[in-house]
C-alpha positions, 0 to 999 in steps of 0.5 A: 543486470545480474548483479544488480540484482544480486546487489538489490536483492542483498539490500532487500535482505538488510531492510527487511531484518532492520525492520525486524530489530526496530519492530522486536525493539518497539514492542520491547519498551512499548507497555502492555503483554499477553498477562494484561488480559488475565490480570485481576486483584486477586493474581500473584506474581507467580502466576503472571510470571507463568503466563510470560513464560507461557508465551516465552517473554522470561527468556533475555531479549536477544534469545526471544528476538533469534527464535521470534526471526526464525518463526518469522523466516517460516511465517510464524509469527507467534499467537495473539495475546488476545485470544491464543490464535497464531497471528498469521491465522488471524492475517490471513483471513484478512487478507483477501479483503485488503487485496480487493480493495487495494487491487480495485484502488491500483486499477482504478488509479491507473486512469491517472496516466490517461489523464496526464497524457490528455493534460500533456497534450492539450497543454495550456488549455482549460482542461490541462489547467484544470487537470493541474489544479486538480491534481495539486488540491488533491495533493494537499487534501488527506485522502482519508479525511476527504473519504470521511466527509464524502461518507458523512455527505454520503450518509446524510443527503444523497444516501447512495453508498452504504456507510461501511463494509463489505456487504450487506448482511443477508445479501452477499453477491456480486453486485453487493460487494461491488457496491459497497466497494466502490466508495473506497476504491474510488477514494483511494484510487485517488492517490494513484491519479493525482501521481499518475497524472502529474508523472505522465503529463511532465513525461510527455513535455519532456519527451516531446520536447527532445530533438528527435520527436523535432526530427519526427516532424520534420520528415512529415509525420502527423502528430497523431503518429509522433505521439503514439509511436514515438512521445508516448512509447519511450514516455511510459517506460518510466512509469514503471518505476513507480508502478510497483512502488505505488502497488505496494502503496496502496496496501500499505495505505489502506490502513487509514482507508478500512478503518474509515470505511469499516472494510475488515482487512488488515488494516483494520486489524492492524489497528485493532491490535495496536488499541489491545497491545496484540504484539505478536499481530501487530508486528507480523503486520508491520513485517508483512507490510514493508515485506510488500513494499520493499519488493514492490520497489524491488520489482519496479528497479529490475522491471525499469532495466528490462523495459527499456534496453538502452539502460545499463545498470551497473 
């Protein structure tokens, strides 16, 4: 176990600088840069050198991509093009606002797995059948775009959800916050339902399926026993496995959904920054999101080995 993780750590190392070179490259012959904001008919190129040299952009590339690594190394990140603040000072007030929704959308997608174990064990009747094509029809419908007509429907006909934000100017507690929450939580919990759901109901099928939960009823245990202790035990070890993927999903998912709902997190700032050519915000968000899923699907690889010890990982 200890080299694997030794093994996965190194592998984490080398996606995370490959992010790096693709993220410093795109920015590289992407157009824009910090002298497009100060630029006017009047400017020479003397002085629009001075701003890029300002900002360290004379230097040749591979001189600006090792000092921008190690500021990144040190989470710095460098200062926005738009308004000379350091990117990860603008991040960080962000931040707790995509937590929140992200960490709301994860709890409220982990009813999926309570609904694929009912699905499972009512197998064929109406309510499995209808868990399934649930399930399939919200696989193949955007989430964002389906959060945009529920907040169009919303605006125009029931108006029970405010239209965006985090809280109502002038009214900022609890219950406000929960109430302009619970539109984008519910809709992006739904990503975690379908695949919670669909994992859970063919892991209990497969289990229940094996020759010792056969055996199980055969030496007179009640059903209620055989699945508990036994189907519904060893089924919920895999869902481990896509528990810290999914997490580390539902950050980088909301991107779409703060957008839609005007939620001011990072997904939204993402956004704002690739509209302004913000680089330095932009590829601090891009590092810090796939920072988030690489260890998401870190910590679910080594979580499966401890869970369940009749794993060997070599």
């Amino acid at each position: 176990m200890a080299r694997y993780a030794i093994r996965r750590l190194i592998q984490s190392f080398f996606l995370i600088l490959g992010v790096t070179i693709i993220t410093f490259f795109i920015q590289r012959v992407a157009p824009g840069g910090p002298a497009m904001f100060f630029e006017d008919p009047k400017m020479k190129p003397a002085d629009i050198r001075a701003i890029e040299e300002s900002f360290g952009l004379h230097e040749p590339w591979h001189i600006q991509y090792g000092k921008w690594v190690w500021g990144v190394a040190r989470f710095d990140f460098g200062r926005s093009f738009i308004d000379g603040r350091p990117a990860v000072e603008k991040i960080a007030e962000r931040m707790p606002a995509t937590f929140q929704l992200s960490l709301a959308s994860f709890l409220l997608g982990l009813l999926g797995i309570p609904l694929g174990i009912y699905a499972a064990m009512r197998r064929g009747s109406w309510a499995d059948n209808v868990i399934r094509v649930l399930t399939v029809a919200g696989n193949a419908v955007p989430h964002w775009w389906l959060g945009l007509m529920i907040l169009i429907i919303s605006a125009s006909t029931i108006k029970i959800f405010p239209l965006g934000g985090m809280y109502t100017l002038g009214a900022d507690s609890l219950p406000d916050r929960l109430w302009h929450l619970a539109l984008p939580a519910t809709i992006g919990a739904m990503g975690g339902w379908i695949t919670f759901a669909r994992f859970m109901r063919s892991e209990i099928l497969e289990v229940i399926s094996q020759d010792y939960i056969r055996t199980a009823f055969a030496k007179g245990l009640t059903r209620q026993t055989v699945l508990t202790r036994h189907a519904l035990r060893n089924a919920l070890i895999p869902v481990v496995t896509i528990l810290g993927g999914s997490l580390s999903g539902f950050f980088s998912g909301a991107v779409l959904f703060e957008q839609t709902f005007s939620w001011p997190g990072m997904g939204r700032l993402a956004i704002q920054a690739a509209f302004q050519r913000d680089y330095p915000v932009l590829m601090a968000e891009t590092v810090i999101f796939a920072l988030l899923i690489i260890l998401g699907n870190l910590i679910a690889d080594l979580a499966y080995g401890l869970v369940d010890p009749r794993v060997k990982i070599e």
